[in-house]
C-alpha positions as semicolon CSV with decimal commas, in nm:
position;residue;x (nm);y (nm);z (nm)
1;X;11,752;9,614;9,847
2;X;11,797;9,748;10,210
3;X;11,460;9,844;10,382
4;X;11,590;10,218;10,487
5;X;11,647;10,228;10,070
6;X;11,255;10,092;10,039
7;X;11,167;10,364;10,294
8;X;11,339;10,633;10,178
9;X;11,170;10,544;9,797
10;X;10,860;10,565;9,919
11;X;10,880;10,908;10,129
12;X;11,040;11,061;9,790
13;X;10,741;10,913;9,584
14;X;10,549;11,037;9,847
15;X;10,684;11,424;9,902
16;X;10,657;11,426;9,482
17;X;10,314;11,349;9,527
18;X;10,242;11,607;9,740
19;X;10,431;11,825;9,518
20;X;10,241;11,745;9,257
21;X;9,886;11,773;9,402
22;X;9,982;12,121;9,560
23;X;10,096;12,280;9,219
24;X;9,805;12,181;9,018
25;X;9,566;12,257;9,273
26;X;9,703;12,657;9,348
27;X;9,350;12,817;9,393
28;X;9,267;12,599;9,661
29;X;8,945;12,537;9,600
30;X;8,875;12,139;9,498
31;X;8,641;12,043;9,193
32;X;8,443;11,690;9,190
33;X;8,786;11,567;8,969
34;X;9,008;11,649;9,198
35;X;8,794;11,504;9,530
36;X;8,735;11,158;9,348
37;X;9,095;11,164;9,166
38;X;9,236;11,174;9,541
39;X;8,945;10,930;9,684
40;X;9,058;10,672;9,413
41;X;9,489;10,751;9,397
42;X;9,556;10,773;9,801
43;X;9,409;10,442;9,901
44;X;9,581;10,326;9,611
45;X;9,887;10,454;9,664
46;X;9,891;10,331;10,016
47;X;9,825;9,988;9,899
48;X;10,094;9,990;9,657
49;X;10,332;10,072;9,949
50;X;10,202;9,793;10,109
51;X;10,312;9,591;9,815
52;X;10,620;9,702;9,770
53;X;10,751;9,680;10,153
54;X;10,588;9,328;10,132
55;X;10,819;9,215;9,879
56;X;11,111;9,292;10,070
57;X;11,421;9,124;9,911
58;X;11,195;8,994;9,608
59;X;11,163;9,337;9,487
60;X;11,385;9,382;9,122
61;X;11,361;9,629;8,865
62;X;11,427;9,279;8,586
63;X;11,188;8,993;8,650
64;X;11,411;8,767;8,906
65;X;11,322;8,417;9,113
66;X;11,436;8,501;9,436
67;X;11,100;8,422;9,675
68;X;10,754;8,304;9,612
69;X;10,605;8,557;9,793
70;X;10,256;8,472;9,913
71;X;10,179;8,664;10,226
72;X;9,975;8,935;10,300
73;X;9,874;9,138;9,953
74;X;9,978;8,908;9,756
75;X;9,766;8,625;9,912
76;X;9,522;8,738;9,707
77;X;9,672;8,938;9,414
78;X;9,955;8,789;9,208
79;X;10,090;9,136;9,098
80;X;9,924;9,433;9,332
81;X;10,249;9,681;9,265
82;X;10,129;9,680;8,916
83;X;9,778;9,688;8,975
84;X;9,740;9,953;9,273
85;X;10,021;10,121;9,057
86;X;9,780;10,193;8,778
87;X;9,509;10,223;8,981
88;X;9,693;10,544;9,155
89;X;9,787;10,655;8,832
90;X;9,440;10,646;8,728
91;X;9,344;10,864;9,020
92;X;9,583;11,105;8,932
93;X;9,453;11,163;8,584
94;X;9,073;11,183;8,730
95;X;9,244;11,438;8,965
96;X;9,441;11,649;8,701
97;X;9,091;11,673;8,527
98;X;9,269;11,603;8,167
99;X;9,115;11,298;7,985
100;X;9,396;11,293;7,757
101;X;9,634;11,185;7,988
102;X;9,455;10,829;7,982
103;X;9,679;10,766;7,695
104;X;9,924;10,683;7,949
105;X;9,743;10,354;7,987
106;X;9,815;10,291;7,607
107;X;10,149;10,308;7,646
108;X;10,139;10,170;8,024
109;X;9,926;9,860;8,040
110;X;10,072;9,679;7,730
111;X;10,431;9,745;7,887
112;X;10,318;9,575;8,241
113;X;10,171;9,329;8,096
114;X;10,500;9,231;7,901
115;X;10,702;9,258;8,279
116;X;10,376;9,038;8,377
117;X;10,469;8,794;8,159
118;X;10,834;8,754;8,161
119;X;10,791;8,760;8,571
120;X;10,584;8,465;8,526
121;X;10,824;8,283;8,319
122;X;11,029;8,312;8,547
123;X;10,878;8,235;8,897
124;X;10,744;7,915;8,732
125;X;11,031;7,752;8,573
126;X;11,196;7,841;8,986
127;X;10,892;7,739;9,142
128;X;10,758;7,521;8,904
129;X;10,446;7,348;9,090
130;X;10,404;7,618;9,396
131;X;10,418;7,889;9,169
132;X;10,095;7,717;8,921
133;X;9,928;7,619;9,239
134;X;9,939;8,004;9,392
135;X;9,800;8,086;9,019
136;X;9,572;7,945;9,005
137;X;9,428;8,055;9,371
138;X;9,484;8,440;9,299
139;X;9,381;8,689;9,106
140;X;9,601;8,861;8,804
């Protein structure tokens, strides 16, 4: 994927995100939700940007071999897009102030743990021996 195309993704995330936050907050005044729902999704939203530009080419929608990559975020996390992903979703459901909405994770964390899985399969049989090795010194 091109990097303006990267870019462009993550201003639109972005701008929805700001969308979002300005609707549900119309009175302007902030609750202790919405403060910590912002202190835990912006950082993590940031970070997941992060991710995501660092995986430059490596970045597919179906789990595909095409780098190891094993710089910068991912030095230490084996899968921070999911992670900081549903971290900042996490944040946004302490921010909307709705409880329920942590079903999400029912239906969320089961799913990316399936793409963790099949990504795995994958990067290992490619990798075989580099791929184990950066395993086993990283975290999820």
């Amino acid at each position: 994927m091109k990097t303006w195309v990267t870019w462009l993704s993550l201003v639109v995330v972005a701008a929805a995100l700001g969308f979002f936050l300005f609707s549900v907050n119309r009175a302007g005044e902030w609750s202790a939700n919405q403060i910590a729902g912002l202190a835990i999704a912006i950082p993590a939203f940031a970070l997941w940007a992060l991710a995501r530009v660092q995986l430059r080419k490596s970045f597919a929608v179906r789990a595909q071999a095409k780098e190891l990559v094993t710089h910068g975020i991912y030095s230490k996390i084996q899968n921070p897009v999911y992670v900081f992903g549903a971290i900042f979703i996490a944040g946004l459901i302490v921010y909307s102030g709705r409880p329920v909405f942590f079903l999400v994770f029912l239906i969320l964390i089961p799913m990316q743990w399936m793409r963790v899985r099949e990504e795995r399969r994958v990067l290992e049989a490619k990798f075989g021996a580099a791929y184990r090795e950066y395993r086993r010194r990283t975290w999820f």
